[in-house]
Backbone as ProteinMPNN parsed JSONL, in Angstrom:
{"seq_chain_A": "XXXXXXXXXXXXXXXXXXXXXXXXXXXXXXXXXXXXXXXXXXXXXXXXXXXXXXXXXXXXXXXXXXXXXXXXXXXXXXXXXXXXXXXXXXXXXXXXXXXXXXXXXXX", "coords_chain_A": {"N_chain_A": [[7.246, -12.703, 3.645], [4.557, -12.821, 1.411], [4.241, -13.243, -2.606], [2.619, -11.747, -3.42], [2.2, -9.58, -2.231], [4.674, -8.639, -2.079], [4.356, -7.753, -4.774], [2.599, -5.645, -4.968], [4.03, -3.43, -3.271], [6.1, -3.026, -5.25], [5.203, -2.124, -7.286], [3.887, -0.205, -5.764], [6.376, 1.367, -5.536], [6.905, 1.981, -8.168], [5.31, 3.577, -9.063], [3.028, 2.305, -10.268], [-0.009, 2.122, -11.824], [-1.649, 0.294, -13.141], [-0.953, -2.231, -12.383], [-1.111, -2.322, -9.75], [-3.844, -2.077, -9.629], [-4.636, -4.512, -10.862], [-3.621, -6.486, -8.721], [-5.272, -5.212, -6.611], [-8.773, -6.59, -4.332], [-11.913, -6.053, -5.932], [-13.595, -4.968, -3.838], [-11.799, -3.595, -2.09], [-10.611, -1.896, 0.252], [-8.974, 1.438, 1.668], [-7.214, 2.642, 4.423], [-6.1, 5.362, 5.721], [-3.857, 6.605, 7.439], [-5.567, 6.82, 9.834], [-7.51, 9.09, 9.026], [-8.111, 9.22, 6.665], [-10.719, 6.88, 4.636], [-11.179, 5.016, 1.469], [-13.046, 3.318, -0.747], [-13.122, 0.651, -2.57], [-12.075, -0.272, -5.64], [-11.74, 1.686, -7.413], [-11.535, 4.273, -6.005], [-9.711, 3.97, -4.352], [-7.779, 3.486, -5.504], [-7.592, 6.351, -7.247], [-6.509, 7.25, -5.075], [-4.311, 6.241, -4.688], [-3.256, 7.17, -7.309], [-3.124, 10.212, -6.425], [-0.841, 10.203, -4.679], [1.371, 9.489, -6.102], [1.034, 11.471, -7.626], [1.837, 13.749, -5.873], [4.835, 13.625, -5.944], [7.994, 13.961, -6.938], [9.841, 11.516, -6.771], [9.442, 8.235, -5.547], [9.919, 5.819, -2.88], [9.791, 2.866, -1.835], [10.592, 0.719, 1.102], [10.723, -2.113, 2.723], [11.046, -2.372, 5.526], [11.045, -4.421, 7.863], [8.655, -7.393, 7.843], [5.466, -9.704, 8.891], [4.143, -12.488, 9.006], [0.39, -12.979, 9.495], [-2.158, -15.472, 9.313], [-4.549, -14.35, 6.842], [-3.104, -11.381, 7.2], [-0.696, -9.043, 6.692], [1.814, -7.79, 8.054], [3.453, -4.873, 7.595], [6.479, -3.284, 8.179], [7.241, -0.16, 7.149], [9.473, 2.016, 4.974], [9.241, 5.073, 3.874], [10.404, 7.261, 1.158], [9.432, 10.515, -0.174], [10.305, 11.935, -2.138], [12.42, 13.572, -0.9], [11.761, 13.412, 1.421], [11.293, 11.479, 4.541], [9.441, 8.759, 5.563], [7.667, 7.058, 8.148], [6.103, 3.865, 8.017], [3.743, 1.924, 9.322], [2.04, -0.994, 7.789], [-0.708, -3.028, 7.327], [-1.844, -5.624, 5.531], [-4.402, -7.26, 4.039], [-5.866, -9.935, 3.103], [-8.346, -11.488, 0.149], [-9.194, -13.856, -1.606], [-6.752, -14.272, -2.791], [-6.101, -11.462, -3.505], [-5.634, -8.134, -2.755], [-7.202, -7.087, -0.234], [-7.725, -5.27, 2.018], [-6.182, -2.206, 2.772], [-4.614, -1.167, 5.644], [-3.058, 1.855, 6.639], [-0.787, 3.028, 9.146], [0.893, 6.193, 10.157], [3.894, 6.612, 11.147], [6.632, 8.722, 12.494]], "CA_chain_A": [[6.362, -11.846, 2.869], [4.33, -13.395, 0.02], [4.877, -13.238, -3.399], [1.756, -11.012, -4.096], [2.575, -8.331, -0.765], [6.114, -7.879, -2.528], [4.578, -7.217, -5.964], [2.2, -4.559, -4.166], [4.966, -2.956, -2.544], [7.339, -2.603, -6.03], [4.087, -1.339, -8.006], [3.931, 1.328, -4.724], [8.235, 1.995, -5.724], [7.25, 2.509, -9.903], [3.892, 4.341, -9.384], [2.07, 1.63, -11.415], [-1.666, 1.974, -11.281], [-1.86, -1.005, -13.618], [-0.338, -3.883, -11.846], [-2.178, -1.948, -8.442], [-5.095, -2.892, -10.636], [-4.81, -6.267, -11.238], [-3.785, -6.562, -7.169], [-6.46, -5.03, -5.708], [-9.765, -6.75, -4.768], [-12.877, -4.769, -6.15], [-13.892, -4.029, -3.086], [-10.651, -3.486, -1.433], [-10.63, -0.423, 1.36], [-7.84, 2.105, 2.202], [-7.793, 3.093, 5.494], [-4.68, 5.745, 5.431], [-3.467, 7.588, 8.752], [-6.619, 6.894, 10.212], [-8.072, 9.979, 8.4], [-9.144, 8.986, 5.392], [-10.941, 5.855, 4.419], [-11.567, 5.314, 0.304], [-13.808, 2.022, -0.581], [-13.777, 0.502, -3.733], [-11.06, -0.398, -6.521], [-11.992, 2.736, -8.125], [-11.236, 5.245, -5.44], [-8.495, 3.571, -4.212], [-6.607, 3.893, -7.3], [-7.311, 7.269, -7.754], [-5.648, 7.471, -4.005], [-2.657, 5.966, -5.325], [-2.798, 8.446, -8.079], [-2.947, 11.299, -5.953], [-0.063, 10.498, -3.919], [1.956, 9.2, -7.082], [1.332, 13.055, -8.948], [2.353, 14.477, -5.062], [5.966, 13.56, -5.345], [8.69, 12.668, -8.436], [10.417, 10.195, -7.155], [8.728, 7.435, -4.645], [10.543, 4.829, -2.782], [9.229, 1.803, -0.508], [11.395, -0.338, 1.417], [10.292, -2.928, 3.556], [12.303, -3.031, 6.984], [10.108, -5.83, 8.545], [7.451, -8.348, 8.16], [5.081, -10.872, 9.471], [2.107, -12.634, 8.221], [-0.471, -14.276, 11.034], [-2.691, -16.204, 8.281], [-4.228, -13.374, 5.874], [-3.01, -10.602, 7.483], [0.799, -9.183, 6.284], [1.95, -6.586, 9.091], [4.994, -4.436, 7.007], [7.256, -1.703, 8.784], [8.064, 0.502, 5.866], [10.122, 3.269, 5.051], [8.981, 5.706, 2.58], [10.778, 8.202, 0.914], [8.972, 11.144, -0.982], [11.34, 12.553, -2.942], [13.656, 13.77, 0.044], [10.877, 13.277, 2.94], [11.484, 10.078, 4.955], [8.165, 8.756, 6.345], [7.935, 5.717, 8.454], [4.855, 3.391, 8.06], [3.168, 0.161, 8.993], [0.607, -1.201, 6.624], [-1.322, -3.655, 7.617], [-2.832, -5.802, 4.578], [-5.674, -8.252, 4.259], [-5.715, -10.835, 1.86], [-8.617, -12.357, 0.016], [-9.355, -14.546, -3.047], [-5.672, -13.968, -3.759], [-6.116, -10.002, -3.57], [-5.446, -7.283, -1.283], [-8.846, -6.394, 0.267], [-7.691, -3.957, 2.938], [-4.564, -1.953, 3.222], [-4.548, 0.159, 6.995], [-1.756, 2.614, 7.201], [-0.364, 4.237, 9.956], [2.314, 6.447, 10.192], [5.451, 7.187, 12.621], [7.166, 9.718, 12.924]], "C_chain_A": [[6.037, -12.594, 1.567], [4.693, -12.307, -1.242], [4.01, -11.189, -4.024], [1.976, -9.468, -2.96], [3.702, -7.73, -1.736], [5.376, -7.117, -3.891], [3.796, -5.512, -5.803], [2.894, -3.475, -4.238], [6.471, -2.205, -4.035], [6.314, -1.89, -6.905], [3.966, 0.208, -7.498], [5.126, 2.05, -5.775], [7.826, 2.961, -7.394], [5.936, 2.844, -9.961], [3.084, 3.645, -10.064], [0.882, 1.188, -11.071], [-1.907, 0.664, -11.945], [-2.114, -2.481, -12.859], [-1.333, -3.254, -10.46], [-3.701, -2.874, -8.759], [-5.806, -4.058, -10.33], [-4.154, -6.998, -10.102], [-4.707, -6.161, -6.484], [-7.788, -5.798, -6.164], [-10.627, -5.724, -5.0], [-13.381, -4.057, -5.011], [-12.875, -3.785, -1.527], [-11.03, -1.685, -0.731], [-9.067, 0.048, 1.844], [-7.884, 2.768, 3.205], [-6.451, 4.0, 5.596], [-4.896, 6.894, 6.521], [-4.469, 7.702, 9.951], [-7.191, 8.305, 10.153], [-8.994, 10.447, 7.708], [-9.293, 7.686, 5.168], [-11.581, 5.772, 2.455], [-11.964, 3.357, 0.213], [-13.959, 2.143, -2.203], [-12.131, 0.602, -4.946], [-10.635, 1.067, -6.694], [-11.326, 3.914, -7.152], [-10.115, 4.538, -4.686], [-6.929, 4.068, -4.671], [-6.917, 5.099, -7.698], [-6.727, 8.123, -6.117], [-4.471, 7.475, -4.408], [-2.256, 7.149, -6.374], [-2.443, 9.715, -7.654], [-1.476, 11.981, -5.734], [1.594, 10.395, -4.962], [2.386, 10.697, -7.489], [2.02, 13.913, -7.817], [4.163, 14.354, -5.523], [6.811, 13.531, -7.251], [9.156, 11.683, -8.267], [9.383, 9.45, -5.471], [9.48, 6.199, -4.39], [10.334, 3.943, -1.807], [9.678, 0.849, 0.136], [10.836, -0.658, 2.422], [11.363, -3.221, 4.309], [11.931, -4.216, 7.636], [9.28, -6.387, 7.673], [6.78, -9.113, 8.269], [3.731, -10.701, 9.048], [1.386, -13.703, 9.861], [-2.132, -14.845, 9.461], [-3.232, -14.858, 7.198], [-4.37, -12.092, 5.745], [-1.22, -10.752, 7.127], [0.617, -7.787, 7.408], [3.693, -6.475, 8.404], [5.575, -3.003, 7.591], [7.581, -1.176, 7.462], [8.765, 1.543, 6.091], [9.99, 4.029, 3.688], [9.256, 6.733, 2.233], [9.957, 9.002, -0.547], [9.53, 11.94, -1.477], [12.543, 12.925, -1.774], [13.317, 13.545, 1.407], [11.125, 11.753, 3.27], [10.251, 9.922, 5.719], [7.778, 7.243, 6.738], [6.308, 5.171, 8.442], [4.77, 2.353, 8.661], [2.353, -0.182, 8.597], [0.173, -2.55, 7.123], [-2.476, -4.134, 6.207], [-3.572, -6.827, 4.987], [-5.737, -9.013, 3.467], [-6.894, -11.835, 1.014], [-8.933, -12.95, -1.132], [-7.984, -14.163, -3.6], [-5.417, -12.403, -4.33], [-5.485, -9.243, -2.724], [-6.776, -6.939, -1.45], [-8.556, -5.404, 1.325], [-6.313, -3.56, 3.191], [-4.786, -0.245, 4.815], [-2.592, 0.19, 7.109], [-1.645, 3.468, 8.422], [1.068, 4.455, 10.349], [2.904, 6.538, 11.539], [5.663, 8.163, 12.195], [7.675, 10.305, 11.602]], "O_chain_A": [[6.899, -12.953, 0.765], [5.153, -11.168, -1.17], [4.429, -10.165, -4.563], [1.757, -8.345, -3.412], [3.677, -6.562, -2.122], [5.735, -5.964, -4.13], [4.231, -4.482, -6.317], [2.626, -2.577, -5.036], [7.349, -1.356, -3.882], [6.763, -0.815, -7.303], [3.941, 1.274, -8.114], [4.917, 2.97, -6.564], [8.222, 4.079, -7.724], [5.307, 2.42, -10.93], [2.216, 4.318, -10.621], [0.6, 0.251, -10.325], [-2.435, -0.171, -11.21], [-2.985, -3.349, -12.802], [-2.365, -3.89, -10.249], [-4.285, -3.85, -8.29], [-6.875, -4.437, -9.853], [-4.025, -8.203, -10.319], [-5.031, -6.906, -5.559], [-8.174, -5.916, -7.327], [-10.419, -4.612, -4.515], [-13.604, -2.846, -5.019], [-13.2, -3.81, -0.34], [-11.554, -0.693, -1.239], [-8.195, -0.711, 2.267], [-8.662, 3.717, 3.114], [-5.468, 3.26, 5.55], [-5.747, 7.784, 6.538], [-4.296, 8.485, 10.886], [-7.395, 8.807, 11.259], [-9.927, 11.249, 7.727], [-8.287, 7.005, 5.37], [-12.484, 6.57, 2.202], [-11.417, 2.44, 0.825], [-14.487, 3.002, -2.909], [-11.317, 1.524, -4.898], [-9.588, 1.582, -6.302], [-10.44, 4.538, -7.737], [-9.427, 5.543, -4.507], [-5.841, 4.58, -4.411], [-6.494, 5.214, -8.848], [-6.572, 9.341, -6.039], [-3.692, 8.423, -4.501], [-1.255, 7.862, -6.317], [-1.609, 10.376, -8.273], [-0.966, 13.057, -6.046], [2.634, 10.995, -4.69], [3.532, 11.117, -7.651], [2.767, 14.796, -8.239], [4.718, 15.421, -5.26], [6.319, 13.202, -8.33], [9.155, 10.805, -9.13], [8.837, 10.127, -4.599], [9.764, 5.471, -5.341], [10.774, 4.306, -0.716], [9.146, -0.207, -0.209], [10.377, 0.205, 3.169], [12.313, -3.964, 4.063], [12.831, -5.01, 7.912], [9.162, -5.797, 6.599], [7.27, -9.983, 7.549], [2.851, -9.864, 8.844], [1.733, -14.542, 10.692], [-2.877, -13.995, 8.975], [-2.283, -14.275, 6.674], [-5.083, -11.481, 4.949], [-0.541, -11.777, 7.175], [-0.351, -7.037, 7.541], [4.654, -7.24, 8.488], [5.096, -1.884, 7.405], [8.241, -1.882, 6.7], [8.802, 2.07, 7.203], [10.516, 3.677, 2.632], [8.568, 7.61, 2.757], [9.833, 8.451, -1.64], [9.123, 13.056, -1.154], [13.641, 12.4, -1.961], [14.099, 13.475, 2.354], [11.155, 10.903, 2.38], [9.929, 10.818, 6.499], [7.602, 6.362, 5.896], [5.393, 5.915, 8.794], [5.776, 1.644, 8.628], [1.388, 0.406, 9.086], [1.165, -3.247, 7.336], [-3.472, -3.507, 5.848], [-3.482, -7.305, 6.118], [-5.526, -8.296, 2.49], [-6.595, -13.028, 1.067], [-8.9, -12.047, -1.968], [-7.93, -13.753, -4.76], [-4.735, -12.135, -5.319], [-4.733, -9.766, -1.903], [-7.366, -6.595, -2.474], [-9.455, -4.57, 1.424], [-5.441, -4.279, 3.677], [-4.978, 0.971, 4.815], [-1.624, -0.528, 7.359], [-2.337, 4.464, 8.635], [1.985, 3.7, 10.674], [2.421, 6.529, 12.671], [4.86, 8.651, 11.4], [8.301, 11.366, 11.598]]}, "name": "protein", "num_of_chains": 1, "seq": "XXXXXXXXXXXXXXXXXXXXXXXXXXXXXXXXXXXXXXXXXXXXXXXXXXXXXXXXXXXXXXXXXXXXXXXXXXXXXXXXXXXXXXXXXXXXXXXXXXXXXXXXXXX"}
């Protein structure tokens, strides 16, 4: 897992729209549960916010993952305050960004 996937991933853990920020490309897409799709830094990040104000505490551990050039495929495990919710995210990588993050959950 690169350097920039992990920092992602600890930004997810401490709710920080900031550093999200200054990781996402501008026109980075969230494709989440195959549900909802949000396009665009801007709505992105006020995704993240959403799910941030849903919970108090937020916790993201990476059980797996594998990169095939600039694609990162991560098993996660995400706890929302007491909810355990299994993921795999699927990112995209370009100019040194994340440009697409597809989630879908387990169980």
């Amino acid at each position: 897992m690169n350097d920039l996937v992990k920092k992602y991933f600890a930004a997810l853990s401490n709710k920080n729209l900031t550093t999200l920020s200054e990781l996402y490309h501008d026109d980075v897409v969230l494709w989440e549960w195959g549900q909802r799709v949000f396009i665009g830094k801007e709505e992105v990040l006020k995704a993240n916010e959403e799910l941030f104000s849903s919970s108090e505490t937020l916790t993201v551990l990476v059980q797996t993952s594998a990169t095939d050039g600039d694609k990162h495929y991560c098993e996660l495990s995400i706890i929302l305050d007491e909810k355990l919710i299994s993921v795999l995210d699927v990112l995209t990588i370009k100019d040194d960004k994340i440009f697409s993050v597809q989630a879908y959950r387990g169980f």
